[in-house]
C-alpha positions in Angstrom: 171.2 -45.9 147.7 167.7 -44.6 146.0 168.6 -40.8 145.1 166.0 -39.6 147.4 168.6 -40.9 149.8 171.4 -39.4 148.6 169.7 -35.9 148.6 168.7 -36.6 152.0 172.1 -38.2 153.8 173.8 -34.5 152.0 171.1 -32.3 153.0 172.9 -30.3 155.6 176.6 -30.0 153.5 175.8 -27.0 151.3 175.0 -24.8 154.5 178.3 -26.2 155.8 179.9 -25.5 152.6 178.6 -21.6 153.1 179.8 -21.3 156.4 183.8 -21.9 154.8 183.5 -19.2 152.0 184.8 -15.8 152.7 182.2 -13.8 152.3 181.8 -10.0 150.9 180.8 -7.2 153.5 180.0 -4.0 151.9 179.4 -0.9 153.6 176.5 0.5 152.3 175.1 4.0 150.8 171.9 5.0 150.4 169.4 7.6 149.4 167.9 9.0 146.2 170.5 9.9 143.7 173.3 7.9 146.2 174.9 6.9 143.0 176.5 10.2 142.6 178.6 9.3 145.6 180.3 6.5 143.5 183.4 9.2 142.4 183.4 10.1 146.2 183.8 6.3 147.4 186.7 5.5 144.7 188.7 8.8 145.2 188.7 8.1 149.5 189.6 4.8 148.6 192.7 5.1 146.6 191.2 3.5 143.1 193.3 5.4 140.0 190.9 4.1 137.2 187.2 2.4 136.8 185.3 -0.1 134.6 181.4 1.3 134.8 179.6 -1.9 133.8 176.3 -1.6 132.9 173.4 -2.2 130.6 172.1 -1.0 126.8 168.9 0.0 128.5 170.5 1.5 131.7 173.3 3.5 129.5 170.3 4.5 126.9 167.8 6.0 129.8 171.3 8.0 130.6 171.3 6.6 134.3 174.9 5.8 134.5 175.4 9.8 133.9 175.0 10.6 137.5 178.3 7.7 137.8 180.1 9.0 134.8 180.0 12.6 136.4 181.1 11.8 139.9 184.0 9.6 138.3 184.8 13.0 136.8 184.2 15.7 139.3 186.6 13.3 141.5 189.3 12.6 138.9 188.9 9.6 138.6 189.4 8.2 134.9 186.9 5.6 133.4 186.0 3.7 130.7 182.0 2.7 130.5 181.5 -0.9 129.1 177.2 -1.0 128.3 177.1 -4.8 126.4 175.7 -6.9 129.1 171.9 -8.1 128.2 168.9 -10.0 129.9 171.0 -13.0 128.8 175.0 -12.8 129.5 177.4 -15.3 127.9 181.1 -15.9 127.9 181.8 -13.7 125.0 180.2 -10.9 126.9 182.6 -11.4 129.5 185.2 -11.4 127.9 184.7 -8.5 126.2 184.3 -6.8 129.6 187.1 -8.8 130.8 189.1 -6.4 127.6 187.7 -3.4 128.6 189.1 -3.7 132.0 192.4 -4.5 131.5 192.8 -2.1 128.6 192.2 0.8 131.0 193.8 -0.4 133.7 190.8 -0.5 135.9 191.7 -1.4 139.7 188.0 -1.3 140.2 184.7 -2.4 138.6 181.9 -0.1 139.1 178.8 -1.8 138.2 175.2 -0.6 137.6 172.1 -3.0 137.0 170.1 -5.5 137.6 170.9 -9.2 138.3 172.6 -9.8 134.5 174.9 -6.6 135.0 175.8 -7.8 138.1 176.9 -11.3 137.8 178.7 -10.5 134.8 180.6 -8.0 136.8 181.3 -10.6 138.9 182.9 -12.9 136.5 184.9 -9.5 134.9 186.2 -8.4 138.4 187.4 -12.0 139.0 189.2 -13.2 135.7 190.6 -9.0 135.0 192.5 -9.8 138.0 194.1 -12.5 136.5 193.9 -11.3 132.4 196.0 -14.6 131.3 193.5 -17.5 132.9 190.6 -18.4 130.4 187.3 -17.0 131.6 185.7 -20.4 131.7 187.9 -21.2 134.2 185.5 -18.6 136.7 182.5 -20.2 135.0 183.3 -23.7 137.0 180.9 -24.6 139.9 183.2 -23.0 142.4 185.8 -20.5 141.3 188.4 -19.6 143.3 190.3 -16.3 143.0 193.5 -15.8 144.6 194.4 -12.6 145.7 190.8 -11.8 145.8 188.3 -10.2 142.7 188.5 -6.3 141.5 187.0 -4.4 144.2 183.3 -4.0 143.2 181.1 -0.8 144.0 177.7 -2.3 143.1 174.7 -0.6 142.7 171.4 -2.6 141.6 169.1 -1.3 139.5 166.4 -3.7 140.4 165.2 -4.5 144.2 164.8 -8.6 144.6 167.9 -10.5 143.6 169.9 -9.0 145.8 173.0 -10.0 143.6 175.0 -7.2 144.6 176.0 -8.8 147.6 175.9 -12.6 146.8 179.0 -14.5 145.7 176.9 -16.6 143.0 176.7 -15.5 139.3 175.3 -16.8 136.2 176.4 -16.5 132.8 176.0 -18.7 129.6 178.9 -20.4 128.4 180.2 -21.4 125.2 177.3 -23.7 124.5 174.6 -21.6 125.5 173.9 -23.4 128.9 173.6 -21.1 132.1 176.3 -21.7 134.6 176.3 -21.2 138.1 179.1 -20.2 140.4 180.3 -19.7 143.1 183.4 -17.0 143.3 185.5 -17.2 146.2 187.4 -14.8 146.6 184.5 -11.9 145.6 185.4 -8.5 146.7 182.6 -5.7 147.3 183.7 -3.5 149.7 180.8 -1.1 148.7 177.4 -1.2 147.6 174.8 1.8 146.9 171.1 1.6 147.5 169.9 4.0 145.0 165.5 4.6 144.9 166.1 7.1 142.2 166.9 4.5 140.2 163.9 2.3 140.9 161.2 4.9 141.1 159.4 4.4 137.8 159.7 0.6 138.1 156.3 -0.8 136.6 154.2 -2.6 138.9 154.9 -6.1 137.7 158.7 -5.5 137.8 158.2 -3.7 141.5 155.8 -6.8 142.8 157.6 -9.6 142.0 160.9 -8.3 142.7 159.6 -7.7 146.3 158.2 -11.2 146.3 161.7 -12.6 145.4 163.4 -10.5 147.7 160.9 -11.5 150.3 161.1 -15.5 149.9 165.2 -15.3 150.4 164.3 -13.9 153.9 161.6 -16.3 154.4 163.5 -18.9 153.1 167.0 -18.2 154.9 164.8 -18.6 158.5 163.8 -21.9 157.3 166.6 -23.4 156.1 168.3 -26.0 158.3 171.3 -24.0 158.6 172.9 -22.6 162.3 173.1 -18.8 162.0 174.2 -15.8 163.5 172.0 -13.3 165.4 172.8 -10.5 162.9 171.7 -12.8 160.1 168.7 -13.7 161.7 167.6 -10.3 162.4 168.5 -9.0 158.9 166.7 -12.0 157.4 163.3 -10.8 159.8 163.9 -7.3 158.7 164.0 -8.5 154.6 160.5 -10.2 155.5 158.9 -7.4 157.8 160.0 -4.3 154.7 158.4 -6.0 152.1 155.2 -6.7 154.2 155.3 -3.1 155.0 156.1 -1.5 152.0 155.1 -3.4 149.5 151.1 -2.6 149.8 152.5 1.5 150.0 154.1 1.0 146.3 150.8 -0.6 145.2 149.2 2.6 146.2 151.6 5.5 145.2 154.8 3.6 143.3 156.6 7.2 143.7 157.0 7.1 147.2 160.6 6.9 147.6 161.1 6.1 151.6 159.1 2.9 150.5 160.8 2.3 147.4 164.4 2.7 149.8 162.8 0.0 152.3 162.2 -2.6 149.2 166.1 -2.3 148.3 167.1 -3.1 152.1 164.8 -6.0 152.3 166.6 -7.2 148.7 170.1 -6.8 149.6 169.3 -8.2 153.1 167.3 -11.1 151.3 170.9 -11.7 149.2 172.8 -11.4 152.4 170.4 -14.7 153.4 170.9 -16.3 150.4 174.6 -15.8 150.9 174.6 -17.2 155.0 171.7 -19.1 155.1 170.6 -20.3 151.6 167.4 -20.5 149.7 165.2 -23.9 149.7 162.4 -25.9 148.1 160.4 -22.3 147.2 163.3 -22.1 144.8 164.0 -25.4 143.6 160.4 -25.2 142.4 160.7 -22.1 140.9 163.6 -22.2 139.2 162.2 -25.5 137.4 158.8 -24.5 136.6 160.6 -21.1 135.8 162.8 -22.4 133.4 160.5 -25.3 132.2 157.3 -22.1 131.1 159.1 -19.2 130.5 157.7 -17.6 134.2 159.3 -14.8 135.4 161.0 -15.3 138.3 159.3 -13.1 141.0 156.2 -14.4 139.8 157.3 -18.0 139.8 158.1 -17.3 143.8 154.9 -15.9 144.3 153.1 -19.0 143.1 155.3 -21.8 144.9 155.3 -19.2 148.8 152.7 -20.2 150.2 151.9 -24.4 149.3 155.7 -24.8 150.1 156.4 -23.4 153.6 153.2 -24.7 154.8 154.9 -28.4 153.6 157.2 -27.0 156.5 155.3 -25.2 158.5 155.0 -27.8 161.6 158.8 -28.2 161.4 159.3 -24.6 161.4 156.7 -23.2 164.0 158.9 -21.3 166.5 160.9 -19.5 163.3 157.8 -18.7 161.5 155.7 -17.7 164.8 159.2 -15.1 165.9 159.1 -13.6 162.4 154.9 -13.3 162.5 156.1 -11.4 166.2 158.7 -9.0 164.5 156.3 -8.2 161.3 154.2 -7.3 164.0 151.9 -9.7 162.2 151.3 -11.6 165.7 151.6 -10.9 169.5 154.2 -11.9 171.3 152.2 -14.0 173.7 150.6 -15.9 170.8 150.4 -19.6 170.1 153.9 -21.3 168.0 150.8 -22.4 166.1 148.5 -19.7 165.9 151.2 -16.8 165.3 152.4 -19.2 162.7 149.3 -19.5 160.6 148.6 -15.5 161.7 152.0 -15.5 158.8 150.8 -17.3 156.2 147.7 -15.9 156.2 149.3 -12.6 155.9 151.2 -13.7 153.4 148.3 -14.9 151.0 146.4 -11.6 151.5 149.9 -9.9 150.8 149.7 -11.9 147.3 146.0 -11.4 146.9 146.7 -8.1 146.7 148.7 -8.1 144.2 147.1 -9.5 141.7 148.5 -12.8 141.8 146.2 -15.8 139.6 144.9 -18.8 141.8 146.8 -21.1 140.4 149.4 -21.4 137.7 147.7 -22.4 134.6 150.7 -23.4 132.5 151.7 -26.2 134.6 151.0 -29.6 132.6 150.9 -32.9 134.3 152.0 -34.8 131.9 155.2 -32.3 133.0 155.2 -33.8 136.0 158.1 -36.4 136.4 160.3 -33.8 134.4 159.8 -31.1 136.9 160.0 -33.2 139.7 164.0 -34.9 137.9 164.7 -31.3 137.5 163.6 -30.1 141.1 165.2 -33.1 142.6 168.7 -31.7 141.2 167.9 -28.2 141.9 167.4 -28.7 145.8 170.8 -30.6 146.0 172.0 -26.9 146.0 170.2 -25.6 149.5 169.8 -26.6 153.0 166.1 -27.0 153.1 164.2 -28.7 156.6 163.8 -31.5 155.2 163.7 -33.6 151.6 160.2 -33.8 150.1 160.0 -37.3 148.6 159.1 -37.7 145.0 155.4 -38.3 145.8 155.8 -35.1 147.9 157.1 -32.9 145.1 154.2 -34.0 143.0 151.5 -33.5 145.3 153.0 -29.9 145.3 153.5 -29.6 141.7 149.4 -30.2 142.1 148.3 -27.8 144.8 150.6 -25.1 143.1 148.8 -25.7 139.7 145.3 -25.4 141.3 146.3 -22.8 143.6 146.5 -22.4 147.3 
């Protein structure tokens, strides 16, 4: 069996694998300066001491103070752990891992951006069980019995949406990222803070809302059976960045907007955590990874060549989002209200500021990326598998540009 095969005949098992995890379901807090609530949350629900897990540029800016001060105003004893970096690793982790137990945290409070919070993750799982090596929750999927620390999560950023997913990544002993899967994850709260994203420069805000966007975008398209509620919250990640997005690139200080862009990020993790990404991030990742691209911006390049790959398989999902973005009527064309998306969607990354093109692509690159994208989409449900050929012919039209 060719491994084009192979990817093909397993196509549809990671969305069944999905469907098996228990999966985290927070109630949620929001508002500017909701973080203050955090002492609130852990007093009502019986937690007698807390981990607050956050960065060295979070804890220097003094944003964890409003946290630190509700922990005390509420009684609640604490211990702030401010290590994690850009780049986690095991020895992070562990350290964390220390913190915890030393204080006799029965819950992890964690403040930050993707980094803080998968390495929260991996601290609320292995403190829970202080005697198992904390490789052991760096394996592909990681199960812990009895359940994870409870987590109060509150992202700093708004496009991973990691303070909801069950994945994490941190480097292990070798310096290699891992990726896992913790089953078992417990996050019975998360807080939607703006105050904490309102001076967010423009690159950070843009392609964080172009992340954010593509999990919705790519959730609908995945070939994955879903519930109504994820379905609707997957529309609504789409239709808040479309709205909001061109507001920030006007006045970045308005806050109701700035609220709307963490929504459409924790529901776009919420999709990545029901309904998986797809091809938009198996391309990304690699030429990500491969160039040194950020992330967001990585996204932004692949959108738009990628789903139109899908587009004819995908009419009647991308025509019913076009309808609730109120980008298209709802007596439109499949077809038309289709097309009415992408076009919207270009214009939307017109705006801003995205090259035509990504220059740093090579193609003399282009049997690597396509070995490494190849492995990457093993990981998703995607509506169907792009054949070598197919991946290069991308690789092509993303480096000249839509």
């Amino acid at each position: 069996m060719s491994f084009y095969a192979g990817r093909k005949s397993i196509r549809k098992v990671p969305g069944a694998v999905i469907k098996a995890a228990p999966l985290p379901k927070p109630q949620i807090t929001e508002g500017f300066g909701a973080r203050e609530n955090v002492g609130k949350i852990c007093k009502e629900a019986g937690y007698g001491s807390a981990l607050l897990v956050t960065d060295q540029t979070l804890f220097g800016l003094g944003l964890h103070q409003k946290v630190a001060d509700s922990l005390e105003e509420c009684g609640i004893p604490y211990t702030i752990f401010h290590e994690i970096d850009s780049e986690p690793t095991v020895d992070i982790v562990e350290a964390g891992r220390k913190a915890a137990v030393d204080c006799g945290a029965d819950c992890i409070v964690a403040l930050g951006g993707g980094s803080v919070l998968d390495s929260s993750k991996i601290i609320a799982a292995s403190a829970k069980h202080p005697h198992i090596a904390v490789k052991h929750f760096l394996h592909k999927f990681a199960l812990v019995n009895g359940g994870t620390l409870p987590m109060i999560n509150v992202p700093s950023t708004a496009g991973t949406g990691a303070e909801c997913t069950v994945g994490a990544v941190v480097k292990n002993s070798r310096g290699v990222k891992n990726s896992t899967v913790i089953i078992g994850l417990e996050v019975p709260h998360v807080i939607l803070d703006s105050e904490l994203i309102v001076n967010a420069p423009k690159s950070v805000t843009v392609w964080c809302a172009i992340d954010a966007l593509s999990h919705g975008l790519e959730g609908l398209l995945a070939d994955v059976s879903s519930k109504k509620e994820d379905i609707f919250k997957s529309r609504e990640c789409v239709r808040l960045v479309f709205e909001n997005l061109p507001i920030l690139l006007e006045d970045p200080h308005d806050t109701d907007a700035r609220q709307a862009t963490l929504l459409a990020a924790h529901y776009g993790g919420n999709a990545i955590n029901t309904q998986l990404a797809g091809y938009v991030h198996a391309f990304a990742h690699s030429i990500g990874a491969l160039y040194h691209i950020p992330h967001g911006k990585a996204i932004a390049w692949c959108l738009v060549p990628i789903v139109e790959a899908q587009e004819n398989l995908r009419y009647k999902q991308l025509a019913e989002l076009a309808v609730h973005c109120r980008i298209a009527e709802a007596g439109d064309e499949e077809t038309a209200a289709a097309d009415k998306l992408i076009c919207a969607l270009k214009e939307l990354l017109d705006r801003c500021g995205l090259e035509k093109g990504c220059p740093p692509i090579r193609q003399s690159d282009y049997k690597k990326l396509t070995r490494m994208i190849d492995a990457d989409s093993i990981n998703y449900s995607p509506s169907r598998t792009f054949t070598d050929n197919e991946v290069r012919m991308l690789l092509d039209q993303i480096r000249r540009g839509y």
